[in-house]
LUMKESE-145473 format. One record per residue: z, x, y of N, C-alpha, C, O in turn; residue number from 1; residue in one letter. Coordinates in steps of 0.02 Angstrom, whole numbers. Each point is the difference from the previous one (the first is absolute). Layout:
! residues N
+--------+--------+--------+--------+--------+---------+--------+--------+--------+--------+--------+--------+------+------+
!    nup !  neast ! nnorth !   caup ! caeast ! canorth !    cup !  ceast ! cnorth !    oup !  oeast ! onorth ! doza ! bado !
+--------+--------+--------+--------+--------+---------+--------+--------+--------+--------+--------+--------+------+------+
!      Z !      X !      Y !      Z !      X !       Y !      Z !      X !      Y !      Z !      X !      Y !  NUM !    A !
...
+--------+--------+--------+--------+--------+---------+--------+--------+--------+--------+--------+--------+------+------+
END
This chain:
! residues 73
+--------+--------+--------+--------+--------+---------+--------+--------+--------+--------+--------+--------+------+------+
!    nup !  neast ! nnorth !   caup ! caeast ! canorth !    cup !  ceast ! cnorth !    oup !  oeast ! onorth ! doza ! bado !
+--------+--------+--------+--------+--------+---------+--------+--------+--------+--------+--------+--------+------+------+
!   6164 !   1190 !   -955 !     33 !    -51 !      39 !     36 !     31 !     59 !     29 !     55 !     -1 !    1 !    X !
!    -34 !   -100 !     55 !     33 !     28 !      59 !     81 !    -29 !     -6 !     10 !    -33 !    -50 !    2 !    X !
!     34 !     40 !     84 !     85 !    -33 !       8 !    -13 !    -32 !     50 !    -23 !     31 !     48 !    3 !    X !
!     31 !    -86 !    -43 !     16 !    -29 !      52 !     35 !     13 !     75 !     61 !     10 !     -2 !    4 !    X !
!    -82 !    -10 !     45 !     13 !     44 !      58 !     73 !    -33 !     54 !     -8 !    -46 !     40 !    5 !    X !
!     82 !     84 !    -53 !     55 !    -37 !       8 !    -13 !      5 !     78 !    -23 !     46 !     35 !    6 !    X !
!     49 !   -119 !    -17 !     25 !      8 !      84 !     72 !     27 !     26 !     47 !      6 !    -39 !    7 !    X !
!    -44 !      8 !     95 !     48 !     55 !      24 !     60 !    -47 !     19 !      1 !    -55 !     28 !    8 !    X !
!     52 !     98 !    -56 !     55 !    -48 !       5 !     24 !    -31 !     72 !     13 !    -59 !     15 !    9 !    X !
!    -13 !    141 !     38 !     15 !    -17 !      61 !    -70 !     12 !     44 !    -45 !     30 !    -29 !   10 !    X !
!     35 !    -56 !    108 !    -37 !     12 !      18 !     -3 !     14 !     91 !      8 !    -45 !     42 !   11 !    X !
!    -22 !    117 !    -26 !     35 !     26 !      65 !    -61 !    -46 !     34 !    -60 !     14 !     -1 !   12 !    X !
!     92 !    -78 !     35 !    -51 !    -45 !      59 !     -5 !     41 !     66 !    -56 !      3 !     26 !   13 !    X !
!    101 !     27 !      1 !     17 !     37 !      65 !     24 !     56 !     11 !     57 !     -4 !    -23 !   14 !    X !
!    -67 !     71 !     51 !     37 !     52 !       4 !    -28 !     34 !    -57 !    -30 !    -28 !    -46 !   15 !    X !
!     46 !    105 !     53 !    -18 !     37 !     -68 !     79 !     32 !    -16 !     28 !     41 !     36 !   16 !    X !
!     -7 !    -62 !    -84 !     80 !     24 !     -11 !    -30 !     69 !    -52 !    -52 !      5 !    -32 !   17 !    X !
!    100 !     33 !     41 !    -25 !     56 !     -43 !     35 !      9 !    -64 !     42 !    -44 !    -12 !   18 !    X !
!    -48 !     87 !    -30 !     16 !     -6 !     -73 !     86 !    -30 !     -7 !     14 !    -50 !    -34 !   19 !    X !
!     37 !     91 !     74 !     75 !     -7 !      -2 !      2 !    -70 !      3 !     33 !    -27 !    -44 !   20 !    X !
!    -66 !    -17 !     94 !     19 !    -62 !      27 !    -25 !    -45 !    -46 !     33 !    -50 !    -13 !   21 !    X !
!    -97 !     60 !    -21 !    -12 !    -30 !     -53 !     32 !    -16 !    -64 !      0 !    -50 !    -35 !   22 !    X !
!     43 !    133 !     28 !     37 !     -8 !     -72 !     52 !    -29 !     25 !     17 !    -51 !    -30 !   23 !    X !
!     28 !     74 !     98 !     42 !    -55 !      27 !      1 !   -100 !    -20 !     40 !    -33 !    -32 !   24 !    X !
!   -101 !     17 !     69 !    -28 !    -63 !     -35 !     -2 !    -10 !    -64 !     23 !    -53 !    -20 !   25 !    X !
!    -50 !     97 !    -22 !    -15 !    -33 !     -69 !     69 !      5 !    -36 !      4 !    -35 !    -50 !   26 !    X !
!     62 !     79 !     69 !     40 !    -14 !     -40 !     59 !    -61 !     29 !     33 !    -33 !    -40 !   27 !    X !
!    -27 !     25 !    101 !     18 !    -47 !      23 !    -33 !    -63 !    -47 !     37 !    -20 !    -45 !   28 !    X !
!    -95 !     -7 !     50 !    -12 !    -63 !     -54 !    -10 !     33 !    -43 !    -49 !     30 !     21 !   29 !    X !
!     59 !    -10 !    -70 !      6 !      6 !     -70 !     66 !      0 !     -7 !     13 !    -20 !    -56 !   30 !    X !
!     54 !     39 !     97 !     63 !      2 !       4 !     22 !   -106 !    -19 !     29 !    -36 !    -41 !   31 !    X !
!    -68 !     32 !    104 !     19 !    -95 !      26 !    -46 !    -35 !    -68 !     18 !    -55 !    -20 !   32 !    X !
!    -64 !     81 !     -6 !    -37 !     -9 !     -80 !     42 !    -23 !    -41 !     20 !    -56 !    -16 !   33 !    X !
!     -7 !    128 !     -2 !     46 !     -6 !     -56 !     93 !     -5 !     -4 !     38 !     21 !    -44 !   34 !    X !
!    -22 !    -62 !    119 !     73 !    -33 !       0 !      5 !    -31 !    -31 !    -51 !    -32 !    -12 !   35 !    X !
!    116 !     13 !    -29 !     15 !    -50 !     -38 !     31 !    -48 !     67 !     28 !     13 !     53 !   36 !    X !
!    -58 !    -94 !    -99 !     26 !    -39 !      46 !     77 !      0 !      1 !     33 !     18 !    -49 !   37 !    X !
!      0 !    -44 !    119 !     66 !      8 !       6 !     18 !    -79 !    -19 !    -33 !    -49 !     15 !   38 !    X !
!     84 !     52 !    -45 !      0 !    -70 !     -61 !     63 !    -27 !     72 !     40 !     35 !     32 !   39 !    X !
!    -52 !    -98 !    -28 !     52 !    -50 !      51 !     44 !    -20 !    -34 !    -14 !    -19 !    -56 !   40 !    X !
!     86 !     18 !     84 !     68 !    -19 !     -47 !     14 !    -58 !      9 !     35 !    -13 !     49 !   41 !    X !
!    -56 !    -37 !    -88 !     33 !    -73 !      20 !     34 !    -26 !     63 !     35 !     49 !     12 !   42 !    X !
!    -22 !    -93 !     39 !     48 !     11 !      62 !     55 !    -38 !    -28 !    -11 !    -46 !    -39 !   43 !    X !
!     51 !     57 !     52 !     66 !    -34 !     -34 !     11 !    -64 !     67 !     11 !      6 !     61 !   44 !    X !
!    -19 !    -68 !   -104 !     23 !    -70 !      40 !     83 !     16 !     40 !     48 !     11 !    -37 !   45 !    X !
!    -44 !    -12 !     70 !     66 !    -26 !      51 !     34 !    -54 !    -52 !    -35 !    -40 !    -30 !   46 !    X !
!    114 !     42 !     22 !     25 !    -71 !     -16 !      3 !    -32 !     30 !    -13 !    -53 !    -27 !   47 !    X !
!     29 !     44 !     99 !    -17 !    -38 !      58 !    -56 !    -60 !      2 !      1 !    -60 !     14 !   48 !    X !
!    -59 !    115 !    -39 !    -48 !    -39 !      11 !    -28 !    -38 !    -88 !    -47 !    -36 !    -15 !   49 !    X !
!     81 !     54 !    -11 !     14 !    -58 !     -72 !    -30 !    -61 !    -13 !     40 !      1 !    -46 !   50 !    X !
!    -66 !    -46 !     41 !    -15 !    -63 !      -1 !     72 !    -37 !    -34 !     32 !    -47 !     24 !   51 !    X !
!    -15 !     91 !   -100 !     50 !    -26 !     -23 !     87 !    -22 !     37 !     48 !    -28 !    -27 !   52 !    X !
!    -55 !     50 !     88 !     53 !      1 !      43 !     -8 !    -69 !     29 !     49 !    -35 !      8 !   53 !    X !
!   -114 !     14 !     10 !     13 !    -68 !      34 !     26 !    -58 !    -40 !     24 !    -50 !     26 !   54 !    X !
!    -32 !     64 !   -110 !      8 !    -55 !     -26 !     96 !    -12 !     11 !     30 !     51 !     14 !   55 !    X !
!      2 !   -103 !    -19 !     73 !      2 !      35 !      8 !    -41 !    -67 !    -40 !    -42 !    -19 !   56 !    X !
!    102 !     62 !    -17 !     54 !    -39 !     -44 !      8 !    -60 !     17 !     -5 !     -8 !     61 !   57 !    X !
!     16 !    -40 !    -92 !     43 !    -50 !      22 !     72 !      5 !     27 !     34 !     43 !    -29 !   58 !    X !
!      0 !    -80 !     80 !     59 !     33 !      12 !     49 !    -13 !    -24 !     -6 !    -57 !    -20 !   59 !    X !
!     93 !     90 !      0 !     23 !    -26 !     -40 !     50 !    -25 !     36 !      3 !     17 !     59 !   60 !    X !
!     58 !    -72 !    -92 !     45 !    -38 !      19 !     58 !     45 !     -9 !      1 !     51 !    -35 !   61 !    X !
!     43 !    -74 !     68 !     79 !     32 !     -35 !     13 !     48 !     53 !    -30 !     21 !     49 !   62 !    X !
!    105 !     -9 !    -85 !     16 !     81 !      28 !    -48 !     57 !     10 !    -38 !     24 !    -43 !   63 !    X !
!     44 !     -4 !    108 !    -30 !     62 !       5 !    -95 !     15 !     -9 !    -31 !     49 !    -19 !   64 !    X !
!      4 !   -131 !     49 !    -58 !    -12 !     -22 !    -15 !     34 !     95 !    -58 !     22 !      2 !   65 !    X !
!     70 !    -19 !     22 !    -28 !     21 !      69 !    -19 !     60 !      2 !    -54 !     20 !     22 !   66 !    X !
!    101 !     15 !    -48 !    -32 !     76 !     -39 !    -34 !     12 !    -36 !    -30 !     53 !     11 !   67 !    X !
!     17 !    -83 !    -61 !    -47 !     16 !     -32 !    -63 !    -48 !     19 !    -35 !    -21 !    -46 !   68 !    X !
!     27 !     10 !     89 !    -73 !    -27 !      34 !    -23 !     61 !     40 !    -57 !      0 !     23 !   69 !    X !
!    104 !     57 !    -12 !    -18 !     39 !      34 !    -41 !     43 !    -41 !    -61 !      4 !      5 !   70 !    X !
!     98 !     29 !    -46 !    -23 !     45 !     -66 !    -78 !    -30 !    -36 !    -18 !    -55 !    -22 !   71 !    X !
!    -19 !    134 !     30 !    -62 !    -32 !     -63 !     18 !     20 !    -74 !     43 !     30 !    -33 !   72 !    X !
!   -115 !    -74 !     27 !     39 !     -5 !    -104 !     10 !    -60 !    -18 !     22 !    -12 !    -56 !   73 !    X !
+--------+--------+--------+--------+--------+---------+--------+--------+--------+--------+--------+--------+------+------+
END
């Protein structure tokens, strides 16, 4: 039985690069290969931009109700 005949990983289309520039190349992608992906950190929402902020209390009566229309919560 013959092995099946592998195709070449890279392939020089232009230019003849010589051995250095080649191993140059091949460890460059095998480097970017075998990176682990870089994992993304959640973005942290703004309170500002809240949805829960638009909802508004009812307002209250009495003493000292003008102030506390100011205050959230």
């Amino acid at each position: 039985m013959t092995a099946p005949e592998e195709k070449p990983l890279l392939k020089v289309v232009k230019g003849t690069p010589d051995d250095y520039q080649l191993a140059a190349l091949t460890a460059v992608i095998a480097g970017l290969a075998s990176a682990a992906p870089v994992e993304e950190k959640p973005k942290q929402r703004s309170e500002w931009a809240n949805p829960a902020r638009r909802v508004r209390r009812p307002s209250q009566h009495g003493p000292g109700a003008w102030r506390a229309s100011g205050f959230p919560g």
